[in-house]
C-alpha positions as CSV (number, residue, x, y, z in Angstrom):
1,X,-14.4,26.0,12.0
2,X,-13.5,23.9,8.8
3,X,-12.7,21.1,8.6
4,X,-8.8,19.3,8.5
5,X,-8.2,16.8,6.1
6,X,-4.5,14.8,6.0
7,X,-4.7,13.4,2.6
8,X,-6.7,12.0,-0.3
9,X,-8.8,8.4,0.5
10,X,-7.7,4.9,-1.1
11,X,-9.0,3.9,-3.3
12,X,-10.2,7.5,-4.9
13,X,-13.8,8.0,-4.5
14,X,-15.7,11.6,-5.2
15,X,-17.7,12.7,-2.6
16,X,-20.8,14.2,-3.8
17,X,-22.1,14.5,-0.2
18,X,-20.1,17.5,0.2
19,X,-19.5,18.6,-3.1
20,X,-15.8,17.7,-2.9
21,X,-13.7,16.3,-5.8
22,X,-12.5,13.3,-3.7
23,X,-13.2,12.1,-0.8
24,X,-10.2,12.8,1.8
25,X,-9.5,11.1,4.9
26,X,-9.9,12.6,8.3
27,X,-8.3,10.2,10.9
28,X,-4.7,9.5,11.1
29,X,-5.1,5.7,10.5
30,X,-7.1,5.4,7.6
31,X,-4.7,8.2,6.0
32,X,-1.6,5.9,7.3
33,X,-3.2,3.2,5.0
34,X,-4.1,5.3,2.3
35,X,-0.3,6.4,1.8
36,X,0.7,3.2,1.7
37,X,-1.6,2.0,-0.7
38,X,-1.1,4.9,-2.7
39,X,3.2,4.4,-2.1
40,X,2.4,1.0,-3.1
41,X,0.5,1.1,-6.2
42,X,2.3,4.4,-7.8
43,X,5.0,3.3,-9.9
44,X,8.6,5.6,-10.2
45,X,7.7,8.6,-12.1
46,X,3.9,8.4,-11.9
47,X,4.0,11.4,-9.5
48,X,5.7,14.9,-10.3
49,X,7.9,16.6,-8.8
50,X,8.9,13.3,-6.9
51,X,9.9,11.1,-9.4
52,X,11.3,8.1,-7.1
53,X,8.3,7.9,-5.4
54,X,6.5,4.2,-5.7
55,X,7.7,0.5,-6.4
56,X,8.9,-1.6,-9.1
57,X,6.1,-3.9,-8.2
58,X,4.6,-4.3,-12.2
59,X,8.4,-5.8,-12.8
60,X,7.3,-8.9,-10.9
61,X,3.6,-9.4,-12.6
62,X,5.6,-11.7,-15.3
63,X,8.2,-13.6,-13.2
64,X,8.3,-17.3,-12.1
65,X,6.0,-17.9,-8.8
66,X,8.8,-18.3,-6.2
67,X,10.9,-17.7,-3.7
68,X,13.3,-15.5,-5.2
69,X,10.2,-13.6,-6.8
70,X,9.0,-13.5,-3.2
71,X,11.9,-11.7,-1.9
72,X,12.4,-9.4,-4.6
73,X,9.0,-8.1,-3.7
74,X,9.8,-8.1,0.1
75,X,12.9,-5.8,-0.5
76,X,11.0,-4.0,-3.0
77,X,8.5,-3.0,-0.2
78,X,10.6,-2.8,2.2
79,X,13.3,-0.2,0.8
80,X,10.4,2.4,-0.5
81,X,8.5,2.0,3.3
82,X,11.8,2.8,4.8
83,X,12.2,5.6,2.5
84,X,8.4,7.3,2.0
85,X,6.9,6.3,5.4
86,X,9.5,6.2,8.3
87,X,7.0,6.2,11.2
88,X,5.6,2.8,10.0
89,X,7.5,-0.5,11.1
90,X,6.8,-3.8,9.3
91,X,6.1,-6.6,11.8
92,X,5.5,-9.4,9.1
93,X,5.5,-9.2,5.5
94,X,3.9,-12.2,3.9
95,X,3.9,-13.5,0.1
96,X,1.7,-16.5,-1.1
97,X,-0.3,-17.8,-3.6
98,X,-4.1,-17.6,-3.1
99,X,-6.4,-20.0,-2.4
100,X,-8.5,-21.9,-5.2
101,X,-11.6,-19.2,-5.6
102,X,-10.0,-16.7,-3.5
103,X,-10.0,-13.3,-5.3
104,X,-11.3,-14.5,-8.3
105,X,-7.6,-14.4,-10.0
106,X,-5.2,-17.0,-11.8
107,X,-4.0,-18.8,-8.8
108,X,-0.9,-20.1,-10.5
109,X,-0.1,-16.8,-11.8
110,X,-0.9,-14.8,-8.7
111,X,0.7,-13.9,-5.3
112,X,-0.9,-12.4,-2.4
113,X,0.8,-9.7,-0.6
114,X,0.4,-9.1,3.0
115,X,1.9,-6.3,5.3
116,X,1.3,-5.7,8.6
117,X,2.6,-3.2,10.6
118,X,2.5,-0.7,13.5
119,X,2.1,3.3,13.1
120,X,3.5,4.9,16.2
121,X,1.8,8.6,16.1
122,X,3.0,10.7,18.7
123,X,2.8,8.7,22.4
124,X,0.3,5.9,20.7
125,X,0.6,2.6,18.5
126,X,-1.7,0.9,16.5
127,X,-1.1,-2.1,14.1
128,X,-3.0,-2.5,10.6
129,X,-2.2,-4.5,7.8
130,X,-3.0,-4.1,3.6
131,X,-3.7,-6.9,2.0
132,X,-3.4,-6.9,-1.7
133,X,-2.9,-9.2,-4.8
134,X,-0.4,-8.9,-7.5
C-alpha cells in the first residue's frame, strides 16, 4: 500500500531518504501547522492560480513598534485564517518585542508573533501554537 501524504512540510526540506523532492507531512497536526506557516509567510500573488492567498505581513517590517502596528498585524492574521483555514480557531494572538538576546534580531526593530490555536479534526481537538518573528 503507498503511502498518503496531506501536504508539503514547513519549512521545505528534500528528503533524500526516500528519494522524494520534499519532504511531505504525514500526520494531520504537523500539516495543520505547515499550512499556516506556509499561509503565513506567502505573500498575495506568490502562489498561482490563487492569487489572494497569504498576508500583507512584509507591509509592517518598516512601521513604528506599536500598538496600532500590533493590531494591524492581528487583523492581518486574523482575516486570511478566517478565510484559508476555517477549521482552525485562534485562542490568543500575541505581539511583542523580544527579549534582549532572544532570536538574535534588532530588538527595537523587531516583534514577535505568537498564535495559538485549536484544530478541531473530525470528533477531536488539539491546540498548537507558531511562534515567529517579523
Amino acid at each position: 500500500m503507498a503511502e498518503r501524504f496531506i501536504n508539503i512540510e514547513f519549512p521545505f526540506q528534500d528528503d533524500n531518504n526516500k528519494n522524494y523532492f520534499l519532504k511531505m507531512n504525514k500526520d494531520g497536526k504537523r500539516a495543520l501547522k505547515s499550512d499556516l506557516m506556509h499561509l503565513l509567510l506567502t505573500t498575495p500573488g506568490d502562489r498561482l492560480y490563487l492569487p489572494d492567498f497569504g498576508t500583507n505581513l512584509r507591509k509592517f517590517i518598516f512601521e513604528q513598534n506599536d500598538n496600532e502596528t500590533y493590531n494591524g498585524i492581528k487583523e492581518e492574521i486574523q482575516s486570511v485564517i478566517n478565510k484559508y483555514i476555517p477549521n482552525l480557531k485562534l485562542t490568543e494572538l500575541t505581539i511583542n518585542k523580544p527579549e534582549v538576546g532572544e532570536y538574535n534580531v534588532d530588538i527595537e526593530h523587531s516583534a514577535v508573533v505568537r498564535i495559538d490555536y485549536v484544530y478541531t479534526e473530525g470528533a477531536l481537538s488539539q491546540t498548537d501554537f507558531v511562534e515567529f518573528v517579523i
